[in-house]
GULOPA-562287 format. One line per 10 residues: number of its first residue (from 0); their letters; for each residue y, z, x of C-alpha. Coordinates in Angstrom, 2 decimals. Layout:
N
NUM	A	Y,Z,X | ...
This chain:
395
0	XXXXXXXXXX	89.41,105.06,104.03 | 90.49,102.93,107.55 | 88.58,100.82,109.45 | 87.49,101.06,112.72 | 90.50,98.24,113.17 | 93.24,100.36,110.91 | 92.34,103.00,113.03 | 93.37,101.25,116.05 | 96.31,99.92,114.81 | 97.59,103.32,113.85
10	XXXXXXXXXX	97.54,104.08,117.28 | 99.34,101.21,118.41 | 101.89,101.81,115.47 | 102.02,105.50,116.71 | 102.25,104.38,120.23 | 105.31,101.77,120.07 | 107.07,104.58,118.17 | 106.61,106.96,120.89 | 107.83,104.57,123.42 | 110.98,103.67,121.07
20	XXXXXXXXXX	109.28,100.24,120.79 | 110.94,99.78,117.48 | 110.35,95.88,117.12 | 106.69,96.30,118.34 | 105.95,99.25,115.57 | 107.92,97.17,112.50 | 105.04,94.19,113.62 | 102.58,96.31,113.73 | 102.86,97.81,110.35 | 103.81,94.48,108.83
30	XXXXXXXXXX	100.30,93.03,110.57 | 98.59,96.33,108.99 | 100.23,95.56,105.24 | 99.42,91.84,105.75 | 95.59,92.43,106.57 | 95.27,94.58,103.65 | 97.41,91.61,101.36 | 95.39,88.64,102.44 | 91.79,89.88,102.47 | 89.74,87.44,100.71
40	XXXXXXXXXX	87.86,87.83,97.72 | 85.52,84.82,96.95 | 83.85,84.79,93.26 | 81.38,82.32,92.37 | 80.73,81.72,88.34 | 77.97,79.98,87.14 | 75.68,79.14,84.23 | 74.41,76.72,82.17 | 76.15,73.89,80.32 | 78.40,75.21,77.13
50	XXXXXXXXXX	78.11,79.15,78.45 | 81.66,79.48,78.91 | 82.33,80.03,82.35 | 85.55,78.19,82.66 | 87.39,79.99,80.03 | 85.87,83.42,81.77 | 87.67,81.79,85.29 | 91.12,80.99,83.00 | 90.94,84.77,81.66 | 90.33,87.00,85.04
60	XXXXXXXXXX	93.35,84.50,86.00 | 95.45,85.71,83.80 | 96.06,82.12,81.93 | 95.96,80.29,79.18 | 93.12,77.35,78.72 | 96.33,75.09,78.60 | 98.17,75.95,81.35 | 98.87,73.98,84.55 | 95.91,75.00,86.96 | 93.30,75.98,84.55
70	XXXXXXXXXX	89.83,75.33,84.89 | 89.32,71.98,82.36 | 87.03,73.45,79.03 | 84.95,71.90,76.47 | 81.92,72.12,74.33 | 79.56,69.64,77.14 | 79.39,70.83,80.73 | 83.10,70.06,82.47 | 82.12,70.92,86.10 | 80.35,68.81,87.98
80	XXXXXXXXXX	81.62,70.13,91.39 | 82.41,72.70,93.07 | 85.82,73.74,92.25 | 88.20,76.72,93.56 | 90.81,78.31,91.18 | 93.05,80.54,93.58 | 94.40,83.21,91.17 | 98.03,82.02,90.74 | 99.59,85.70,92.30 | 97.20,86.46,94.64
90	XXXXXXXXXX	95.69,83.10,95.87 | 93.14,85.53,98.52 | 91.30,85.97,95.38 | 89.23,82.70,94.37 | 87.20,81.97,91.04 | 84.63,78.82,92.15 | 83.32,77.38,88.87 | 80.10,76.32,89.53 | 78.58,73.61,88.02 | 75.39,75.12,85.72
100	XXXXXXXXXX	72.27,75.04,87.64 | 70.15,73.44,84.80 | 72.78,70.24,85.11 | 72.00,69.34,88.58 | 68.58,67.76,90.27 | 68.90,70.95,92.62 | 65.96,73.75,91.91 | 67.20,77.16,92.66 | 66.89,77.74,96.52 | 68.44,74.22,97.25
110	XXXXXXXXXX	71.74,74.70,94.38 | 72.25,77.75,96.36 | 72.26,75.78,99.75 | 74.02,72.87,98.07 | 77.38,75.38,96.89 | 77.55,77.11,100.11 | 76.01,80.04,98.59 | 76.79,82.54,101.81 | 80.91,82.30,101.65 | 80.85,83.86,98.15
120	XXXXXXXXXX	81.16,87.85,97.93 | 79.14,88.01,94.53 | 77.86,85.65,91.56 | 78.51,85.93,88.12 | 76.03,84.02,85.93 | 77.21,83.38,82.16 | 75.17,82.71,79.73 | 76.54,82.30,75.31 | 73.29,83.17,74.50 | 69.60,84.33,76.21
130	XXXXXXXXXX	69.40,83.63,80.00 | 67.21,80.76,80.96 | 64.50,80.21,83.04 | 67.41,78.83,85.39 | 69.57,81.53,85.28 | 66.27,84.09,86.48 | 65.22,82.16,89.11 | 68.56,81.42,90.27 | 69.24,85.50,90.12 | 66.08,85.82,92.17
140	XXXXXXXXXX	67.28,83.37,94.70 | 70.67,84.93,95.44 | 68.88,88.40,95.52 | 66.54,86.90,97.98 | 69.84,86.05,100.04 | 70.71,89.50,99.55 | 73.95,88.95,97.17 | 75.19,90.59,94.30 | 74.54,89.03,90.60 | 75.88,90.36,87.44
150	XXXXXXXXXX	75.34,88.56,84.03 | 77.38,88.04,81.75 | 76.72,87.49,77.80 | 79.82,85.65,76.89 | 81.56,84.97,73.67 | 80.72,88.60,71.65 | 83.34,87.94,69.85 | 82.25,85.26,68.01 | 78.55,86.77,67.91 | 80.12,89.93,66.37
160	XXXXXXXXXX	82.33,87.74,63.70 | 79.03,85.45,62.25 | 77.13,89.01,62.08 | 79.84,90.79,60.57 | 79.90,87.59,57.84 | 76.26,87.73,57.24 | 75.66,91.29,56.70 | 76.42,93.49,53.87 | 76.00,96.65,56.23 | 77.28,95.57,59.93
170	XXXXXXXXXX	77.97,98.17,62.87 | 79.55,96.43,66.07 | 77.81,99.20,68.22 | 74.43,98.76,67.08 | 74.85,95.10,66.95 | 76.30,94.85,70.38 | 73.18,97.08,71.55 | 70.30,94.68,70.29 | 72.62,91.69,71.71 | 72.61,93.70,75.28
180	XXXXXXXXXX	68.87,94.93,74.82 | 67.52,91.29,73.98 | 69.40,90.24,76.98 | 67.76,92.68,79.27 | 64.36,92.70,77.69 | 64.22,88.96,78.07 | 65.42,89.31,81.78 | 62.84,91.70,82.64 | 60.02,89.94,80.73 | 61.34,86.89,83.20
190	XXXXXXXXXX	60.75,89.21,86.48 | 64.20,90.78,86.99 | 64.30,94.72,87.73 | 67.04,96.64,86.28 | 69.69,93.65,85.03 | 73.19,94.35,84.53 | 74.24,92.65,82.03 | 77.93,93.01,80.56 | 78.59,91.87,76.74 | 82.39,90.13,77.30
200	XXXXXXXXXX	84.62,88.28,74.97 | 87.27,86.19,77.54 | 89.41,85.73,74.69 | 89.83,89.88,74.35 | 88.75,90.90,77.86 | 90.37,94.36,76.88 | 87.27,95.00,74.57 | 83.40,95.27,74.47 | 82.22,95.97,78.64 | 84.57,93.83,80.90
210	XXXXXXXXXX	86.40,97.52,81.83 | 82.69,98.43,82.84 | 81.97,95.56,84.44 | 85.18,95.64,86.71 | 84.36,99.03,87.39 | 80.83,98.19,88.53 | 82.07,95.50,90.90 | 84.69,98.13,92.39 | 82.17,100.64,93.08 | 79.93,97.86,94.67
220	XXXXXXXXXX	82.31,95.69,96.43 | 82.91,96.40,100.61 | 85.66,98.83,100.82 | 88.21,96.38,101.90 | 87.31,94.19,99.29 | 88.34,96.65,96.36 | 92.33,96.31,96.63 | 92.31,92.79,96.19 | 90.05,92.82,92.96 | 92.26,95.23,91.35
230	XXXXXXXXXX	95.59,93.77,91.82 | 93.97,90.32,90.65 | 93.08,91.98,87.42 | 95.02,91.66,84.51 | 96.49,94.85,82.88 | 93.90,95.37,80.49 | 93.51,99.66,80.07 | 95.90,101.84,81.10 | 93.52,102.96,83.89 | 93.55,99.67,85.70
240	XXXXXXXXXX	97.02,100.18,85.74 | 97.08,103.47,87.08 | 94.82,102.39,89.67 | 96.83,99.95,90.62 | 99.35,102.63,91.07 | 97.77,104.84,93.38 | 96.89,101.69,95.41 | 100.83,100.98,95.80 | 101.14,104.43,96.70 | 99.00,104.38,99.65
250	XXXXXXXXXX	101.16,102.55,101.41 | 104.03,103.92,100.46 | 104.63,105.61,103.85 | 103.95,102.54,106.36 | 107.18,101.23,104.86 | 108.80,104.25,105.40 | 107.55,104.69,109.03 | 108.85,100.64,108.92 | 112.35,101.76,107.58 | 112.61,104.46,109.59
260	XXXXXXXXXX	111.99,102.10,113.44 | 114.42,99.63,112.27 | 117.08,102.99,111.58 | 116.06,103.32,115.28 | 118.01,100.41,116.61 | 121.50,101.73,117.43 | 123.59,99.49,115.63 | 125.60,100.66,113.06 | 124.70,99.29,109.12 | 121.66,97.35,110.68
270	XXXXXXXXXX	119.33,99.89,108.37 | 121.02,99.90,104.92 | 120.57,96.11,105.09 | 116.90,96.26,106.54 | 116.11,98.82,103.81 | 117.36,96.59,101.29 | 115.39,94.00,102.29 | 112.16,95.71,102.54 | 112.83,97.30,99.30 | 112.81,94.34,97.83
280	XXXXXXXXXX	110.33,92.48,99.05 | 108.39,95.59,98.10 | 109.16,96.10,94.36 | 109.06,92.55,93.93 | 104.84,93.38,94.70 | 105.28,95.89,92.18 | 106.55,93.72,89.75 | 103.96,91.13,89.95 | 101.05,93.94,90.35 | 102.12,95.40,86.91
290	XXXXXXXXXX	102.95,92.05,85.06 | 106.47,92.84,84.65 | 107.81,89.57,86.42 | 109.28,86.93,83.82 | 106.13,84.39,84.25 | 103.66,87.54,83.54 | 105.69,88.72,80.57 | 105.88,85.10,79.38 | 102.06,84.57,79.50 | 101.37,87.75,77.73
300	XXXXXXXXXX	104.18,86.61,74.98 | 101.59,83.94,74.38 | 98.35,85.51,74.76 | 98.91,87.84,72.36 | 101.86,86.41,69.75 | 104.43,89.59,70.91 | 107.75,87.93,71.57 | 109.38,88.32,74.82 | 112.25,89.60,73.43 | 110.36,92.95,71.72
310	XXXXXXXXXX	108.00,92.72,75.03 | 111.58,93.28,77.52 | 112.96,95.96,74.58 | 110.23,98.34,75.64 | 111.83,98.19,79.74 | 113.50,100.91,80.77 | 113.72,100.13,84.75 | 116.76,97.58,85.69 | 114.09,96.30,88.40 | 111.72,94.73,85.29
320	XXXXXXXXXX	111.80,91.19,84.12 | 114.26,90.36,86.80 | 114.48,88.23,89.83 | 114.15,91.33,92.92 | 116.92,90.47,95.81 | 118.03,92.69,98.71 | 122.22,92.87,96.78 | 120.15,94.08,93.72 | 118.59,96.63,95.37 | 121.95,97.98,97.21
330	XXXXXXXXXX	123.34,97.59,93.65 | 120.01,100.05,92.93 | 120.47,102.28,95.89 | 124.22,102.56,95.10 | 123.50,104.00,91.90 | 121.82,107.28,93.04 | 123.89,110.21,94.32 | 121.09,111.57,96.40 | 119.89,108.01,98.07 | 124.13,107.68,98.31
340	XXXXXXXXXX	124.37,111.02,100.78 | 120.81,110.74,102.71 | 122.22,106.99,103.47 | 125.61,108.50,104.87 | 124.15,111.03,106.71 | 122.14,108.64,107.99 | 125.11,106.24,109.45 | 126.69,109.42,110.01 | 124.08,110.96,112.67 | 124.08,107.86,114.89
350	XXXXXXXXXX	127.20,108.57,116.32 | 125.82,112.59,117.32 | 124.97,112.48,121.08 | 120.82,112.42,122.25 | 119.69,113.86,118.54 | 121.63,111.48,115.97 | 118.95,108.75,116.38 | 115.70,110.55,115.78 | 117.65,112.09,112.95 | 118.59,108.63,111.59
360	XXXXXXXXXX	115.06,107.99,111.50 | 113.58,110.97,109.50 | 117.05,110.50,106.62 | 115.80,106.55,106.72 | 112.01,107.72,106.45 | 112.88,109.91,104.06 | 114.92,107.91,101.87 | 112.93,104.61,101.53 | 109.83,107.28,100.72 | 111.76,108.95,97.87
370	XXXXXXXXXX	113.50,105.73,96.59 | 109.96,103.75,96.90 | 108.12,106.82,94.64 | 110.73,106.71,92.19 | 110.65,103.06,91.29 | 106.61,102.59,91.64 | 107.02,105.58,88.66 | 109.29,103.71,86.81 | 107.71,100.59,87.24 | 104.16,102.13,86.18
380	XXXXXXXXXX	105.37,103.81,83.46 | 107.12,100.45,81.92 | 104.05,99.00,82.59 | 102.43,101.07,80.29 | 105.01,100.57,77.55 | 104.43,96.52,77.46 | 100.51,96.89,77.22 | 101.21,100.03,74.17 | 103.49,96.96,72.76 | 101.14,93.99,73.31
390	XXXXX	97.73,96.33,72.31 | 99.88,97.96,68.90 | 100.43,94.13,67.39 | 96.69,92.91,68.60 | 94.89,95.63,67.05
């Protein structure tokens, strides 16, 4: 749903294109796209000393615990400061690793003060086993401040693997329950009404209740806020991807209403190279949204032992695992009969006297919206194939 603000940039969009203000409109819609791209999402992650939180901040990343840029990890508390981890695609998005409130000479209302509690959007608090006596009144604070808390029981996996050792009869369901009913009995013994608490193993984020617990913070986040969660996840259920689908699709036809203005300029060829330049700055998004740029692929190569080469074998779109330019996309657009004819008709109808450039603009409209459908499908749908790869060997 718009804004108040989208709304009145519609109508400045709408208004440049009634007064064949064809610059104005393209700026317009590229301010409108850039609003939605750079709204920022600030997450702060905290807990006490051992809990886990930095590997949690290295997996909603996407990254390994090696890699160049990850939050620093170790059995004794690592962060002593505050410290921001932009996600590496989408650096609107920050993870601030918090150092554990039971390690600092702060009690609860002054840590909160002391981390700059009112720029973050939500808190996460962590905790590897039962949450403290610091992690309640710490919830209690930020409630206080009126934020949003969620805690998180970290490192399942490892609970579910010494219980699965020790136990002649073991069922991960009902063990995960008493883990998650301990946690919220012991919460609400400690004064907190109604916890959410999310069971989550950051080395298998694709199991246990992190797709619940993304789904909670989408449902509670601002509006405006949503978008630029989802396309920081990482591909972890088919329905994230699919969201992330629709959420490309949405704006599908402000780049076609941009295409369509710059076929508005009289100058003969001027679109065909403008379209393949939006196109591509467009499905490179794509690309990086649904992991299937060479860094993502390479990253999941090692996250989950596939190799890159049986990861690519699954692609079936020549705009996967490939560096996106505007001569690749002509190559693309050069391929299709249809997008062939509506892109001569469309050179053809500038030369037809009072009517050839309105019709320019509804065959450019209508050919970046049919071309830009057709490769979101095919990205989505390889997208799917490398996370049916990647989940088939980690099973």
């Amino acid at each position: 749903m718009d804004t108040p603000h989208d709304r009145e940039m519609n109508e400045e969009i709408k208004e440049a294109l009634q007064n064949n203000n064809q610059a104005l409109a393209i700026e317009k819609i590229q301010e409108r796209l850039d609003k939605e791209n750079n709204t920022p999402l600030k997450i702060a992650i905290t807990g006490e000393s051992g809990s886990g939180k930095s590997t949690f901040v290295n997996a909603f990343r996407g990254i390994d615990n090696s890699a160049e840029g990850a939050a620093p990890t170790g059995a004794t508390e690592t962060t002593s400061v505050v410290t921001p981890y932009p996600h590496p695609k989408y650096p609107n998005v920050t993870l601030w690793d918090l150092p554990g409130v039971g390690t600092t000479k702060f009690p609860a209302d002054q840590y909160l003060k002391h981390v700059g509690f009112e720029k973050f959007d939500f808190f996460i608090i962590i905790s590897a086993t039962r949450f403290t006596e610091n992690d309640v009144k710490l919830a209690q604070e930020i409630q206080r401040m009126k934020k949003k808390f969620y805690f998180v029981r970290s490192k399942i996996d490892s609970d579910l693997y010494n219980e699965r050792r020790s136990k002649r009869e073991f069922s991960e369901t009902r063990t995960k329950e008493r883990i998650k009913d301990n946690c919220i009995q012991g919460l609400q013994e400690q004064g907190i009404q109604s916890p959410q608490v999310f069971l989550v193993s950051s080395f298998e984020l694709r199991l246990h209740d992190f797709t619940l617990f993304t789904e909670t913070l989408e449902r509670e986040l601002p509006e405006h806020k949503r978008n630029a969660l989802l396309f920081a996840m990482p591909n972890i259920s088919q329905e994230i991807i699919n969201k992330k689908k629709k959420a490309f699709q949405a704006n599908i036809k402000w780049h076609a209403i941009a295409s369509a203005a710059a076929a508005g300029v009289p100058v003969p060829g001027l679109s065909v190279a403008v379209d393949a330049a939006l196109l591509a700055g467009v499905v490179t998004k794509y690309a990086v949204g649904f992991g299937l740029d060479i860094p993502s692929l390479e990253n999941l190569a090692v996250s989950t032992g596939v190799s890159l080469s049986d990861l690519t074998a699954v692609l079936t779109s020549p705009l996967a695992a490939i560096e996106i330019t505007a001569d690749l996309m002509l190559s693309v657009l050069s391929q299709c009969a249809s997008t062939i004819f509506l892109l001569a008709a469309e050179e053809g109808s500038r030369f037809i006297p009072i009517l050839g450039i309105p019709a320019a603009m509804i065959l450019s409209f209508t050919t970046t919206y049919r071309m830009l459908n057709l490769i979101l499908n095919k990205l989505a749908d390889d997208a799917q194939r490398v996370f049916e790869k990647a989940l088939d060997t980690t099973k």
